[in-house]
C-alpha positions in Angstrom: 42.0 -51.3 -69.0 42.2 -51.7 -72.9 40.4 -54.9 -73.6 39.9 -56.5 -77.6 37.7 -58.9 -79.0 38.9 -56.9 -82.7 38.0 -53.8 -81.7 40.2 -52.2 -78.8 38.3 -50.5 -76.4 39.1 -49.1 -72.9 36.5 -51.1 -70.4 35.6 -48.7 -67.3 34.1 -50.5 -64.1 31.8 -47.9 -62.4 30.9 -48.1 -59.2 27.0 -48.0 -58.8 24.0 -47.6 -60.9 23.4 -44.2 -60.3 27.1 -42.9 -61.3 26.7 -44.9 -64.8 23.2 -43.7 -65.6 24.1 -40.1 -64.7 27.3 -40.2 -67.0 27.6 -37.3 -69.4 30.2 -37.5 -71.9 32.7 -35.3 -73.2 32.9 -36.3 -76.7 35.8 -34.3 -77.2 38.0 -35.9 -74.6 36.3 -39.8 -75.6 38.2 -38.9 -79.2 41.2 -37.6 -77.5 41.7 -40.3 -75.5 40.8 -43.1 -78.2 43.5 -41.6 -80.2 46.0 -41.5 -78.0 45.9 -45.6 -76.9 44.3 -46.3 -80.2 41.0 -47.7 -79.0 37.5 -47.2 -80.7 36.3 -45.8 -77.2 35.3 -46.1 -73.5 33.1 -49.0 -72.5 31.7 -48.5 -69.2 29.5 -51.0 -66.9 28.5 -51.8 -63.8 27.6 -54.7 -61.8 25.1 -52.9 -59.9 21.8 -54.8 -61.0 19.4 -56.5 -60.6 18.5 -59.9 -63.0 22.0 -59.4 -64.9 25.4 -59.5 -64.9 25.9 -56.0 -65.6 24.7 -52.4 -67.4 26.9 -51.1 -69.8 27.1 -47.9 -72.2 29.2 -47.6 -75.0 30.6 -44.4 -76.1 32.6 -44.1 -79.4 32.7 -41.2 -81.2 35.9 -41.7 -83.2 33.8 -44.2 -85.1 30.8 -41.7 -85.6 28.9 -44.0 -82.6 28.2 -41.7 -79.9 26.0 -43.5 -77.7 25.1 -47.5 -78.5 22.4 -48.9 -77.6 24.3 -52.1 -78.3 27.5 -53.6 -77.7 27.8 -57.4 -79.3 31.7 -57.0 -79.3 32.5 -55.3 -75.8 30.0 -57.2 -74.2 31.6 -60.3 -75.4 35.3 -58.9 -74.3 33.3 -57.8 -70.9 32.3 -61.8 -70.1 36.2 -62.5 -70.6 37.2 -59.1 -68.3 34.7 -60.4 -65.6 36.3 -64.0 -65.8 40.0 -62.0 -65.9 39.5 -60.3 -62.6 37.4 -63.2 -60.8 34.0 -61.2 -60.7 31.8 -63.2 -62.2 31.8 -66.9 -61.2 31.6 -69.4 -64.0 30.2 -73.1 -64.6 29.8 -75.1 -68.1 27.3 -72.8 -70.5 27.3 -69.8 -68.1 25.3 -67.3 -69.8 26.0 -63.0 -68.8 23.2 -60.9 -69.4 23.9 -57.2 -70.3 21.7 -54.3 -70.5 22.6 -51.3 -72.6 20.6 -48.3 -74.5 18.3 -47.3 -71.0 19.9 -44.0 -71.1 19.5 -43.2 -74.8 15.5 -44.5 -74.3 17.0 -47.6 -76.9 17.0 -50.6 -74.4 18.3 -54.0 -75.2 19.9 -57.3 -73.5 22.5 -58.8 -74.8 23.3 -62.3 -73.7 26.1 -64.2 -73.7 26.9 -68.5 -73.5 30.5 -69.4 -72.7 31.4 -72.8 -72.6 33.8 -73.5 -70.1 
């Protein structure tokens, strides 16, 4: 799904861990597929975790950004796609957690208030 905060990116749930760490992208076919629904690039997460809401690399090469190590814009669209789809339950001041950078050895956590 194309999801905005701004920036358009295309948001890709993965299934476990395991599939998201061992992703290796095709840079080629990222820009390809940017251009064509005019999106800065593929967003992809899991909720596979433990101690967060979810782990998340971002891969836009369009930009010049092949791997981020992180996200403030798609994991603020993310918190809004969880809500969307009813996979994260909510109360006032909910804070997500997200992990990004593991696989580029860059970690970081990004958290997340919304106000509800």
């Amino acid at each position: 799904q194309v999801v905005s905060t701004g920036l358009r990116k295309i948001f890709a749930p993965i299934s476990c861990l395991q599939t998201l760490e061992n992703i290796k992208p095709n840079y080629d076919k990222i820009i390809e597929v940017s251009k064509k629904y005019s999106v800065t690039g593929i967003y992809c997460f899991t909720l596979e975790t433990e101690g967060c809401t979810a782990r998340c690399r971002n891969f836009a090469p369009l930009v010049g950004i092949f791997e981020d190590s992180a996200t403030g814009t798609s994991a603020a669209a993310l918190s809004c796609y969880l809500i969307h789809h009813h996979l994260q339950q909510t109360q006032d001041n909910t804070i997500f957690t997200f992990e990004q950078g593991y696989s580029i050895e860059q970690p970081s956590l990004l958290p997340k208030s919304l106000m509800l």
